[in-house]
C-alpha positions in Angstrom: 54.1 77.5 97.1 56.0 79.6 94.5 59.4 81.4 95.2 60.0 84.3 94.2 63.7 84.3 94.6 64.0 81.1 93.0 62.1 81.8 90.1 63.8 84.9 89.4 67.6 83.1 89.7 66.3 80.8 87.5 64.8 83.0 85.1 68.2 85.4 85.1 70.2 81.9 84.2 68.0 81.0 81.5 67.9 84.5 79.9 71.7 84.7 80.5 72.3 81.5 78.5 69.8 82.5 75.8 72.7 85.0 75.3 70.4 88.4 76.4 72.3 90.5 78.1 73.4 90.0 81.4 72.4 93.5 82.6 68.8 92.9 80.9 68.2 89.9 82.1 69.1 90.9 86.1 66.4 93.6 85.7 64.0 91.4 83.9 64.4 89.1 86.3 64.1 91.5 89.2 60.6 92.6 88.0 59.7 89.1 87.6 60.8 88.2 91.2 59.0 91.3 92.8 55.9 90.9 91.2 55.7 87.3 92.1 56.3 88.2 95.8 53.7 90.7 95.8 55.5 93.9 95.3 54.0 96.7 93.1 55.5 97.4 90.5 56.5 101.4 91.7 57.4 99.5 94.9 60.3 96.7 92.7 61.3 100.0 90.3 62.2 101.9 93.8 64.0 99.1 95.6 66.1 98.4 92.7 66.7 102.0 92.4 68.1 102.6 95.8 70.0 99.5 95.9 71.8 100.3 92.5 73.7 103.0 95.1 74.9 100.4 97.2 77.6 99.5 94.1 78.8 102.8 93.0 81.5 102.9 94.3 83.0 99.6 93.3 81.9 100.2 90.1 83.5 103.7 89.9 86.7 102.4 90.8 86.8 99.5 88.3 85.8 101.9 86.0 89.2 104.0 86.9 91.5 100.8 87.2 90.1 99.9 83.6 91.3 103.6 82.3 94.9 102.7 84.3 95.2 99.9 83.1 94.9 101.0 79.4 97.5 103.8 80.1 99.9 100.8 81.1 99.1 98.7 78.3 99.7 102.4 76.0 103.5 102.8 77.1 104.1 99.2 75.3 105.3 97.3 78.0 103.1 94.6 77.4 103.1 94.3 73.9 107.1 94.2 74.1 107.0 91.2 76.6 104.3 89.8 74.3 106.2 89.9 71.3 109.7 88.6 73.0 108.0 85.4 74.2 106.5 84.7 71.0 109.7 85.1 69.1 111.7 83.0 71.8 108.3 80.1 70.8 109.7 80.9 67.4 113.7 80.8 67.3 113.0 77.1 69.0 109.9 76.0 67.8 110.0 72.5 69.3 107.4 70.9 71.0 109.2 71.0 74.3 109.6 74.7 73.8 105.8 75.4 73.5 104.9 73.2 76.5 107.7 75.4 78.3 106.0 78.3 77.4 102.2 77.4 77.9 103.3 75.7 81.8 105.1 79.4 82.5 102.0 81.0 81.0 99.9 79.2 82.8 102.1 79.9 86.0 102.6 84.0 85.5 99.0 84.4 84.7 98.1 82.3 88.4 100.3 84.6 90.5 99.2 87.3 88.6 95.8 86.7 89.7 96.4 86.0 93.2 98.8 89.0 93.7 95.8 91.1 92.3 94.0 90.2 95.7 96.2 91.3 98.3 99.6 92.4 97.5 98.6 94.9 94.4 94.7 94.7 95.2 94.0 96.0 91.8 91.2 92.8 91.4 90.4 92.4 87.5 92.1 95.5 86.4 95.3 93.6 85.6 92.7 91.8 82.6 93.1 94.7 80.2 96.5 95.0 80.4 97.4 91.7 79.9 95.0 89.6 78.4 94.5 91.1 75.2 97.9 91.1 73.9 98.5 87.6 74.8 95.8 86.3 72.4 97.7 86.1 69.5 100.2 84.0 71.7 97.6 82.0 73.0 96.2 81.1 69.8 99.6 80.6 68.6 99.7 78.1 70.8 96.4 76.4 70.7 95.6 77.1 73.8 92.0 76.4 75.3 90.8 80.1 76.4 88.2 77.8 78.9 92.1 77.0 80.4 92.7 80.7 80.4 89.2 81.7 82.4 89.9 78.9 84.9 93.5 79.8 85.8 92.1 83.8 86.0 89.3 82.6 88.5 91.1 80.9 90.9 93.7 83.8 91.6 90.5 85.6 91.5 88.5 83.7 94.4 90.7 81.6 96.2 92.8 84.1 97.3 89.8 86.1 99.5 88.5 82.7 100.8 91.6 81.8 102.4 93.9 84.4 103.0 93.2 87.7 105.4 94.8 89.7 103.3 93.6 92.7 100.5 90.3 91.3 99.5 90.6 88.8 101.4 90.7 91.0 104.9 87.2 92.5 103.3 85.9 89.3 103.2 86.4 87.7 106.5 85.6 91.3 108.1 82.0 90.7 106.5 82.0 87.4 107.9 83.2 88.7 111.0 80.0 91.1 111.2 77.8 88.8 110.2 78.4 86.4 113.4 78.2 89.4 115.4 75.1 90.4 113.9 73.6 86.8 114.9 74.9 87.3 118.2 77.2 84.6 117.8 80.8 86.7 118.0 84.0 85.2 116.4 87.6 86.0 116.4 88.8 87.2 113.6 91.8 84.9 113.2 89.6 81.9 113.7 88.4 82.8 110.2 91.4 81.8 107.9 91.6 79.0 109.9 88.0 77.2 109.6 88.3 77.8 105.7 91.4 75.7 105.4 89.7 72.8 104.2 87.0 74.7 102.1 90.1 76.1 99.9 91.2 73.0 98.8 87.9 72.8 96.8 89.6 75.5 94.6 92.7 74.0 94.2 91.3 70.3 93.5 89.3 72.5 90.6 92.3 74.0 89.2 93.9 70.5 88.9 91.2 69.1 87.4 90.1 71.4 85.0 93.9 71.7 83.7 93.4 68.3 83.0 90.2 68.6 81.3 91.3 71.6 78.7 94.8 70.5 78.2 93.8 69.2 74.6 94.8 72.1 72.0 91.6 74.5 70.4 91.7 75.9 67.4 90.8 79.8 67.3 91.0 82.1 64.3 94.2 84.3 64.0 96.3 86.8 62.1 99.2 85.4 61.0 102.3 86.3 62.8 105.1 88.6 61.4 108.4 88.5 62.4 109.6 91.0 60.8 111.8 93.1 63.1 110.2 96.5 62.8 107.0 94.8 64.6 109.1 94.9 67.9 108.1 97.6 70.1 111.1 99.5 71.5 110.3 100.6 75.1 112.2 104.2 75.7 113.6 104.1 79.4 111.9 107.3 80.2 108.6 105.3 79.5 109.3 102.7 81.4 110.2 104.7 84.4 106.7 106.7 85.0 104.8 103.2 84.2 106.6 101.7 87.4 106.2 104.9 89.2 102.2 105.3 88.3 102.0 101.6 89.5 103.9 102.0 93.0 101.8 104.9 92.9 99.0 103.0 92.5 99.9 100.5 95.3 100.9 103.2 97.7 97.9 105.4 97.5 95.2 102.4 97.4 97.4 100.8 100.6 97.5 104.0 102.6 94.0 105.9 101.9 91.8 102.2 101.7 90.3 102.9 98.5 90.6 101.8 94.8 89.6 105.5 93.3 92.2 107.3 94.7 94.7 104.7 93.7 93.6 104.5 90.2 93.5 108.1 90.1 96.9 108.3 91.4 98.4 106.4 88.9 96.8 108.4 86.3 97.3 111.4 87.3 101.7 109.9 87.1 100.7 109.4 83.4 99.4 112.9 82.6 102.0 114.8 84.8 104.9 113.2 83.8 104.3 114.6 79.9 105.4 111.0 78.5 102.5 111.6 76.1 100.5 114.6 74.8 97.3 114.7 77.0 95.0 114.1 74.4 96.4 110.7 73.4 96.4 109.8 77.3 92.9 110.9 77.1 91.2 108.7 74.2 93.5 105.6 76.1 91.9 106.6 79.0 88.2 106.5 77.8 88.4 103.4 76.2 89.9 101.3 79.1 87.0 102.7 80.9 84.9 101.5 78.2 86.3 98.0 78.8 85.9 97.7 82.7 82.2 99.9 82.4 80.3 97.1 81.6 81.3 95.3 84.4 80.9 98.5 86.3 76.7 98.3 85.8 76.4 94.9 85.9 77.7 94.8 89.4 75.4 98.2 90.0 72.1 96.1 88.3 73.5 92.7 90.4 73.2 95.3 93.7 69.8 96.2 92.6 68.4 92.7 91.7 69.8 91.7 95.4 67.7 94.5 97.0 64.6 93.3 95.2 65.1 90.1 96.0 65.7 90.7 100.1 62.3 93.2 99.9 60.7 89.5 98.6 61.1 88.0 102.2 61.5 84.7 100.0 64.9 84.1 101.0 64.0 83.4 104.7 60.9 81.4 103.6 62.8 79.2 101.5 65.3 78.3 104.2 62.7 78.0 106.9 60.7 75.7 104.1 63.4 73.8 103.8 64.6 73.5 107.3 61.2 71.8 107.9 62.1 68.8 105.2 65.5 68.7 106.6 63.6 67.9 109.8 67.1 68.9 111.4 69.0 65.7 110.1 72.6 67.7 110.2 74.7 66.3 106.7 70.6 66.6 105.1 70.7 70.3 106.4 74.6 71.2 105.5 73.6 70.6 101.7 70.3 72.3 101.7 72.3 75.5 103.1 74.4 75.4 100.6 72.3 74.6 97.7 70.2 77.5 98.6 73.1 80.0 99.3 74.6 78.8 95.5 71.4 80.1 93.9 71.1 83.4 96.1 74.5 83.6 94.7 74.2 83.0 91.4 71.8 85.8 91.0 73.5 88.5 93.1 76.9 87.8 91.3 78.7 88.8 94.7 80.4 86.4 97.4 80.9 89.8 99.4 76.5 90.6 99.1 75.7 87.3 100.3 77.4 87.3 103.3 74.6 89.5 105.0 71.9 88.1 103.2 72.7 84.1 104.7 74.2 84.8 107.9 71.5 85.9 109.8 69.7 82.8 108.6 72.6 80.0 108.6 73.6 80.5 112.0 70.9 80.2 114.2 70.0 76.9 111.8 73.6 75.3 111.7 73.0 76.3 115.9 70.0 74.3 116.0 71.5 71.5 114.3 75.0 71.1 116.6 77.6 73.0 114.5 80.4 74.2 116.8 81.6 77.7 115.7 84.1 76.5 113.4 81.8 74.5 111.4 79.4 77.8 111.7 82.2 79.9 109.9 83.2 76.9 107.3 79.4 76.9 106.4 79.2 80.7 106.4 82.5 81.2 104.6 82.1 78.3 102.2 77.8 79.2 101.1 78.7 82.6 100.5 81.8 81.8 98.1 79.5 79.3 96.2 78.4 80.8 93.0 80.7 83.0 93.0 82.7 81.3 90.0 80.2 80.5 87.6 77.7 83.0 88.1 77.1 85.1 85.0 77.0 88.7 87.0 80.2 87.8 88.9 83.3 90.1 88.2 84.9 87.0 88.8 83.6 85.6 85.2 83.0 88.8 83.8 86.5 90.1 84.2 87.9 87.3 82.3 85.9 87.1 79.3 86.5 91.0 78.6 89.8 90.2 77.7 89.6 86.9 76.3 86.4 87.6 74.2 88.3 91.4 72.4 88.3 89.2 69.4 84.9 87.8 69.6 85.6 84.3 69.9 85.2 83.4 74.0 81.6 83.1 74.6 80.3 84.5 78.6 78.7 81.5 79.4 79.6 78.7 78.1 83.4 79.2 77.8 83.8 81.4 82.0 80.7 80.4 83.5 80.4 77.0 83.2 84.0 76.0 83.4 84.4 77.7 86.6 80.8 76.5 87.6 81.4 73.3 87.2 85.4 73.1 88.3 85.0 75.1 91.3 81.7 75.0 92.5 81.0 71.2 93.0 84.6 70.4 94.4 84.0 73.6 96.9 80.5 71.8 98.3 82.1 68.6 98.7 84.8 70.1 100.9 82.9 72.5 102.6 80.8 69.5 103.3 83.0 67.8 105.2 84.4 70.8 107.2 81.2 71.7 108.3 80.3 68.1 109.2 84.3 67.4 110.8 85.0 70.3 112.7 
């Protein structure tokens, strides 16, 4: 018998790597899936509709951190830590210089990722401000911008799947709800815990793909000038409100729980203080919203295509289907779960949606087939992470190629979504496999 759910993650992939875009091909795909199932078309328009809601405020506040962001990068502060690095590559341009410089890129821009998380939950906003003015260092350097997306999407996922903390507290407090909604209640510290092992899925990814994209790639590029007028000078007054807007930032997001009032606080730092005429702050403004907007209504489209694809009722026929082949053989069973949680995944874009979606169906099943509730929240935690990193309407890929693709030469999918499919993803079922199946 035909899914509808899988049919329609399929057909969003294929439409995806076709190069269509991403927010076309979820609603393409949504009508696709819906009519399959049975829905009217009226009834698939409306569920989208509704559902679109359920992401408006997410995408509202990336929107905002996106127009924060681009006031940051405006005061210079980037582009005069930019410049200083490449002219330290070239006042010693040896080879052990540039391998210096790529290892501490490489470092700054992992902490920078995972800081984004939990201690300055500002999540992909930091891309804007940093990204685009390294590309002319990167390519300086040769560096492999598949490197780059790899090193972005760990700080970006690894961080929530482990630690309690930021995003990560948001996480686990889904997961949390989920087992209480099977009537199967956890502790909330037990969480952290049980995903211990899944974690190092990430980490064994991040080695590897190193590794992999070490080799250099050539990309086009403007030469570089070193002439000394080119050197942004950064007026202390400047720098003063840009650390105030972002401890502003911090502050307001920590105490009031929410990413628009944060965003807005650090803004409003920026027009108040009177460092720049309101008019410049306000075309610098519009177009970092520009940048994170995108990413803004594919996450309200990925919200949609979940609702339509919950209103199917394929989901829990697929797993019930496959429970049957299973015929409750427990590593058999593992793998199907989390094969079927990767594609629900894949298609929603959202670690944080699919919580709901598989936990009501997971649980009684890993139950039935002798999970303890460790291995119930390893199998939980670890399927709803899965696809996560590689899917196409993920702000996990997305955020990364809008600043490594400014220049038109990172491609969506093959350069962030594969890469972090295949780095991540497999290494993450083979060692949420085993927790499930050891603890």
């Amino acid at each position: 018998m035909v899914n509808a759910v899988v049919i329609a993650v399929i057909l969003m992939i294929i439409l995806c790597l076709c190069r269509l875009n991403v927010v076309i091909s979820l609603f393409i795909s949504s009508l696709v899936g819906g009519l399959i199932s049975g829905m009217s078309l009226n009834k698939v328009i409306s569920v989208f509709g509704k559902n679109i809601v359920d992401g408006s405020e997410v995408a509202l506040s990336y929107a905002l951190l996106g127009g924060f962001a681009a006031l940051i990068s405006y005061s210079g502060i980037t582009d005069y830590l930019v410049n200083k690095i490449i002219r330290a590559i070239h006042s010693e341009n040896s080879r052990l210089s540039r391998i210096k410089v790529k290892v501490i890129i490489i470092v700054a821009l992992l902490m920078m990722s995972i800081m984004s998380q939990n201690l300055i939950p500002v999540h992909i906003a930091f891309i804007p401000i940093v990204i685009p003015p390294l590309l002319s260092l990167f390519n300086d350097l040769k560096m492999d911008r598949r490197l780059i997306a790899l090193v972005i999407g760990f700080g970006l996922c690894w961080p929530y799947v482990l630690l309690p903390y930021g995003f990560g507290q948001i996480f686990h407090q889904i997961i949390q709800n989920g087992f209480e909604k099977a009537h199967h209640p956890i502790e909330f510290n037990m969480i952290w815990k049980a995903m211990l092992i899944p974690s190092l899925g990430y980490i064994v990814g991040l080695l590897l793909g190193i590794f992999y994209f070490r080799k250099p790639r050539e990309y086009k590029a403007e030469p570089y000038s070193e002439q000394e007028d080119t050197m942004p000078v950064i007026r202390p007054y400047v720098l003063v409100v840009t650390v105030v807007a972002i401890l502003a930032t911090f502050l307001v997001q920590t105490f009031t729980d929410s990413m628009i009032f944060g965003a807005l606080a650090g803004v409003l730092v920026f027009f108040i203080s009177g460092v720049y005429k309101w008019n410049e702050l306000d075309s610098q403004f519009v177009e970092g919203i520009k940048i994170m907007s995108f990413i803004g209504v594919v996450i309200l489209s990925a919200n949609g295509f979940a609702g339509v694809m919950n209103a199917t009722g394929d989901i829990q026929k697929l797993v019930s289907s496959l429970t049957e082949i299973t015929n409750g053989h427990k590593l058999i069973s593992i793998i199907v779960m989390y094969l079927v949680s990767l594609v629900v995944t894949l298609g929603i874009g959202s670690s944080f949606a699919t919580i709901p979606i598989i936990a009501t169906l997971f649980i009684p099943l890993g139950v039935s087939i002798g999970l303890n509730t460790m291995a119930l929240i390893a199998l939980v935690g670890t399927a709803s992470a899965l696809g996560d990193s590689g899917s196409p309407a993920s702000d996990s890929t997305l955020g990364p190629t809008a600043g490594l693709d400014v220049d038109g030469q990172h491609d969506h999918i093959r350069d962030t979504c594969i890469p972090n499919f295949v780095f991540y993803n497999v290494p993450l079922i083979i060692f949420g496999t085993i927790a499930t199946m050891i603890l």
